[in-house]
N, C-alpha and C positions, 0 to 999 in steps of 0.2 A: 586347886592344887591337886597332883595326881598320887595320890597315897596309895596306897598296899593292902588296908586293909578297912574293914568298916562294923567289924565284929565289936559288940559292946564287952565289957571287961566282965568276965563272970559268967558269961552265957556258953552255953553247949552249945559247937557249931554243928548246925543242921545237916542233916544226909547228905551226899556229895548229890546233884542233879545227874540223871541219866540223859546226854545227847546222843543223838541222833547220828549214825557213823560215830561215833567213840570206840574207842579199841578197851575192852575189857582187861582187867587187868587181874585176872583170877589163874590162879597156876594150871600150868599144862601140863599133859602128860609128858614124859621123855620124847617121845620121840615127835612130838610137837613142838617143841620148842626151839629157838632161832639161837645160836651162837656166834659171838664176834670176835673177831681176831683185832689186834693191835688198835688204833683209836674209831671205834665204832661210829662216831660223830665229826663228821668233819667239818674244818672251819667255816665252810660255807654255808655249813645248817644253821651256825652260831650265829654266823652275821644277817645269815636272812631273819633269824628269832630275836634278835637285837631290832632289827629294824620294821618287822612288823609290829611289834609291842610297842616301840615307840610311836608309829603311828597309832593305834588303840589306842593308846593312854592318852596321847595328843587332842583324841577326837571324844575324848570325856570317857572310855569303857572300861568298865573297873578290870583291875589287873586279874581276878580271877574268868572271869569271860575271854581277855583278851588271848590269857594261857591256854583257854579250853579252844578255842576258834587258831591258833598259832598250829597246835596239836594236831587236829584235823586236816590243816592243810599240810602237815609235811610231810616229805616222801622218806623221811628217816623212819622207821620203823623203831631204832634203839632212841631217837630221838623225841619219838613220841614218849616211850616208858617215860623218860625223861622229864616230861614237861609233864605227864599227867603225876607223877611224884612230886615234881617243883608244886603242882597243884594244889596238891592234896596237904603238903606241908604248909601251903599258906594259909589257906579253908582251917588250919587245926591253931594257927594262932603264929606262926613262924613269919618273920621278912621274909621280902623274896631273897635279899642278900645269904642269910642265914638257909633258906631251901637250895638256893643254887652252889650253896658251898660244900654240902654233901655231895656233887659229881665235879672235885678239880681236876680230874682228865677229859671233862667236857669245856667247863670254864676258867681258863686259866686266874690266876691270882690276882693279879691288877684289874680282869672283869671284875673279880667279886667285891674287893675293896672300891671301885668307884659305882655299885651296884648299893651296896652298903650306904657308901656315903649321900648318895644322889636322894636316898630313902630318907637321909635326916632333913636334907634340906630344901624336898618335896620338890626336885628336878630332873627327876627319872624319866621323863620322856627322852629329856632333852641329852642325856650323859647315853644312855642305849643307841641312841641316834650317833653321838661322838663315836662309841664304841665298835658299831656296826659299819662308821667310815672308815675305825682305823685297821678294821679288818678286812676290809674291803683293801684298803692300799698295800698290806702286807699278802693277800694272799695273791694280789697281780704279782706284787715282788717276787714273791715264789715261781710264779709262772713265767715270767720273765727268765728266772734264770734255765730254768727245766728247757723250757721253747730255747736258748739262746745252747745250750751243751748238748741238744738230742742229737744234731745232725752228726757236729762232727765225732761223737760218740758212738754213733751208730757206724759210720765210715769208718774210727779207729777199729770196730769190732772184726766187721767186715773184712778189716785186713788184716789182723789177726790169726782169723778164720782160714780164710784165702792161703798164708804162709805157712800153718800146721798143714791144711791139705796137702800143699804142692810138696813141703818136706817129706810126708811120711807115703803118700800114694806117686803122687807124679814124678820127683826127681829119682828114687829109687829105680825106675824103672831105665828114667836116661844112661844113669850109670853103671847099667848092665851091659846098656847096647855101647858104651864109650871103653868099655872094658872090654868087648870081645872084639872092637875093631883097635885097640893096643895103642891108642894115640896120645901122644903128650897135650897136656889140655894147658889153654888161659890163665893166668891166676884166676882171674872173676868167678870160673868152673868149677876151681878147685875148691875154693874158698867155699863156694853154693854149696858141692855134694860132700864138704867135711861139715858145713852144717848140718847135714841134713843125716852124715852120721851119726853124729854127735844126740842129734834129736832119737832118731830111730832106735840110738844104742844104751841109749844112758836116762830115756823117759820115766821110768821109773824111780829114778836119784831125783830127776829133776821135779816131779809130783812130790817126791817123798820132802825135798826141802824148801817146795812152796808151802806144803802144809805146815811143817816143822817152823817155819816164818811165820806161818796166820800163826798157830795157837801159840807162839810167845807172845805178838802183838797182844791176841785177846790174852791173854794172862798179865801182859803187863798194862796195856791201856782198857783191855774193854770192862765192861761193868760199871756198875755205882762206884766202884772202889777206885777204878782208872779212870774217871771222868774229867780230875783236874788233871794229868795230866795228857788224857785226850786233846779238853779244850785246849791247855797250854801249847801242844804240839800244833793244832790247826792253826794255830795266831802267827805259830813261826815258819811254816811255809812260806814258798817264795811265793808272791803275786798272792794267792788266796786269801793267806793269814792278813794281806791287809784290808782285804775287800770282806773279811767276816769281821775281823775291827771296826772296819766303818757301821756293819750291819747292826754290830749291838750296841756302838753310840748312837746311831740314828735309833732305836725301838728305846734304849733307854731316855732320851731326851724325850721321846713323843708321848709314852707310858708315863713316865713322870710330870710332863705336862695338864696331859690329864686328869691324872690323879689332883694333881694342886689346882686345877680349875674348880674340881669336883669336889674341893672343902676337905682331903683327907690330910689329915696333919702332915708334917712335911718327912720326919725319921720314917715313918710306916709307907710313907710314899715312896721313900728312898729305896725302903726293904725291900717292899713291892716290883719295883720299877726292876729292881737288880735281879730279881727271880725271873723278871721276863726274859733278860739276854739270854738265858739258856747256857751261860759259858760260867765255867766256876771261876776262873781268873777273875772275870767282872764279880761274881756274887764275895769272894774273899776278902778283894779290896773293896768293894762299898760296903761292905759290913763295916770295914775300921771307920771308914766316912760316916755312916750313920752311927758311932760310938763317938767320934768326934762331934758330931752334932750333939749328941745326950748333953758332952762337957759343955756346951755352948760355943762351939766351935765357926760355927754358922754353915753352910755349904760349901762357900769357893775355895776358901783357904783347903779343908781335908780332899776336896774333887783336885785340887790343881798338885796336891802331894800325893796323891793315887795316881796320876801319871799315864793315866787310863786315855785322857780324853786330848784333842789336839785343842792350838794354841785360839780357835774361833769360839767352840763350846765353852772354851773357860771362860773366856770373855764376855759371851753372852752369860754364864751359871752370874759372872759375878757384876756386870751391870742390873741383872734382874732382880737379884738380891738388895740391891742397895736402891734400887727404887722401886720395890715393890713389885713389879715386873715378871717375876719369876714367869710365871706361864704362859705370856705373850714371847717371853726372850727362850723359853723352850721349845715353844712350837716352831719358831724362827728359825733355829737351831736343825730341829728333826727335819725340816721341809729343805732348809740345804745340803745335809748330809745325805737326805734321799736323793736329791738331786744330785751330789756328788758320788753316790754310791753310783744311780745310775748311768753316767756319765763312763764310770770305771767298767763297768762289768760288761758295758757296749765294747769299752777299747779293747778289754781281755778276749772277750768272744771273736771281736774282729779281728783277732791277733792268733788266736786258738787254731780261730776253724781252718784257715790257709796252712799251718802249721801241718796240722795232722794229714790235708790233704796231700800238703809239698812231702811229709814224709811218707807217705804210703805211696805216692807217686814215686819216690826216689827207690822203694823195697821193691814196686814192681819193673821199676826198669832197670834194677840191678840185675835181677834173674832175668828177664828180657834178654842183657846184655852179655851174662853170662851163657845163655844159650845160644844165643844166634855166635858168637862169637869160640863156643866150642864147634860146633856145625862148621863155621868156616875154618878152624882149624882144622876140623876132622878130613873134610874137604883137598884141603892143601895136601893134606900129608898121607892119603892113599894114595896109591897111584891108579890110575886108570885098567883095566884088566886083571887086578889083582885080586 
């Protein structure tokens, strides 16, 4: 069985051993020392420290070596602090669940509770090993979306860019030379260089009331305080808000899966699971669901009146329920919603990126058309010797 710890009860644990490349953990001067901005550790240190440990532990090595050899090899520097503190607090008589709960902006919350739980029922190779898959499939999801919005994001920028220039540097100059030759221009022409007044003349209004729009936004959604209705608002976007609904029933069915495989009772599970979505709409309503469970509510009935989840997850919540099932009929659940998430967010992008292409296409051959099309008018209407 892979335990945690091998310390007799009552005993002084012994001096921490000095290895060989270990990073000393003795305070530095100022101006020696490393500072991190926003999450110092990123998920892919998680998932690799997840999954070497499980192998350790797998291969019989007590969890305090495994910690020390995990440390060593990783290229996180804040990740190391890390692991030699997870260390140190296990050597001093702590679980590991219990050391790794001192850093939750390293390990999120349903890590810790099936870290916890995995420790009672001496299956911690095996739930580290789950943990380090399911982070593994959530940080491709991430990348998926990134890789599938860079291009044409990049393109929307691009064109952007391109239409402030020609406004404020190039077309001002056309309509110097279209005014000293005195000629009735196009609509298309006219329409270009009143935009282009419009920009040159009035820029500063128009800074003044992009900014004046952010800092109401951050005043009224941003912060801890605007967070539900941040999330609220993202839900109701068009096209998005469904594809970020899908995201947190899929992480909630898979998270909660987990957890209930991993022996963690089912309310704490619930708790857990609903901290993962990240979205407060989800965390408010499964709060009432796991109050409704306290009553003896069971799951399906307070999940199916939260209204949260479509008509296949309740289905499965409430076959699993009534035969025991739960964590097979959850994984079942998370593995087609992933698969219907990705299904979706392939059509979106495929639908995106032509989008932004056909409009930037259409902005440059408006001004295209509006020049060549003053030129030929300009054309017409000198006359020759004049």
């Amino acid at each position: 069985m892979t335990g945690t710890m091998t310390q007799p009860p009552g005993m002084v644990p012994p001096a921490p051993p000095r290895h060989e490349g270990a990073r000393q953990s003795n305070k530095k001067p100022f101006y020696k020392r490393e500072f991190y901005i926003g999450r110092a550790v990123d998920a892919e240190e998680v998932m690799n420290f997840s999954r070497q440990a499980a192998s350790f532990l797998r291969a019989g090595i007590p969890i305090l070596d495994a910690l020390a050899i995990v440390g060593e090899e990783s290229a996180s520097k804040k990740m190391v602090e890390v692991l030699e503190e997870i260390r140190a607090r296990v050597r001093g008589g702590e679980s590991l669940g219990d050391a790794i709960a001192v850093h939750p902006k390293v390990f999120p919350g349903y890590y810790i509770a099936m870290v916890r739980s995995a420790e009672l029922t001496g299956q911690l190779d095996e739930v580290l090993d789950q943990l380090s898959g399911y982070m593994e499939r959530d940080i491709a999801a991430r990348r998926q979306v990134k890789s599938a919005l860079t291009y044409p994001m990049v393109v929307m920028g691009l064109a952007i860019v391109a239409v402030i220039v020609m406004a404020t540097f190039i077309l001002p100059k056309f309509k110097s030379l279209y005014e000293t030759l005195d000629a009735d221009l196009p609509l298309p022409t006219r329409m270009l260089l009143g935009f282009t007044d419009f920009i040159t003349n009035w820029w500063p209004v128009i800074l003044g009331t992009i900014a004046a729009i952010f800092l109401i936004g951050v005043a009224v959604i941003g912060g801890k305080q605007g967070k539900g209705r941040r999330d609220r608002l993202k839900l109701r976007l068009p096209a998005i808000g469904a594809l970020l609904h899908l995201v947190a029933v899929e992480r909630f069915c898979r998270v909660l899966a987990a957890l209930v495989n991993a022996g963690v009772s089912l309310p704490d599970a619930v708790q857990v699971s609903a901290d993962s979505t990240n979205n407060r709409v989800f965390q408010e309503k499964l709060r009432i669901v796991r109050e409704a469970m306290m009553r003896g509510e069971g799951l399906a009935r307070p999940v199916t009146a939260s209204e949260l989840f479509p008509a296949a997850a309740r289905q499965m919540i409430r076959v699993g329920e009534a035969t025991g099932t739960l964590d097979q009929q959850l994984k079942t659940a998370a593995l087609f919603y992933e698969r219907e998430l990705t299904y979706r967010l392939k059509k979106a992008t495929d639908l995106f990126e032509p989008a932004v292409i056909i409009g930037v296409g259409c902005t440059v051959g408006f001004v295209a058309v509006a020049q060549v099309s003053a030129m030929y008018s300009v054309f017409k209407q000198v006359k020759p010797g004049s």
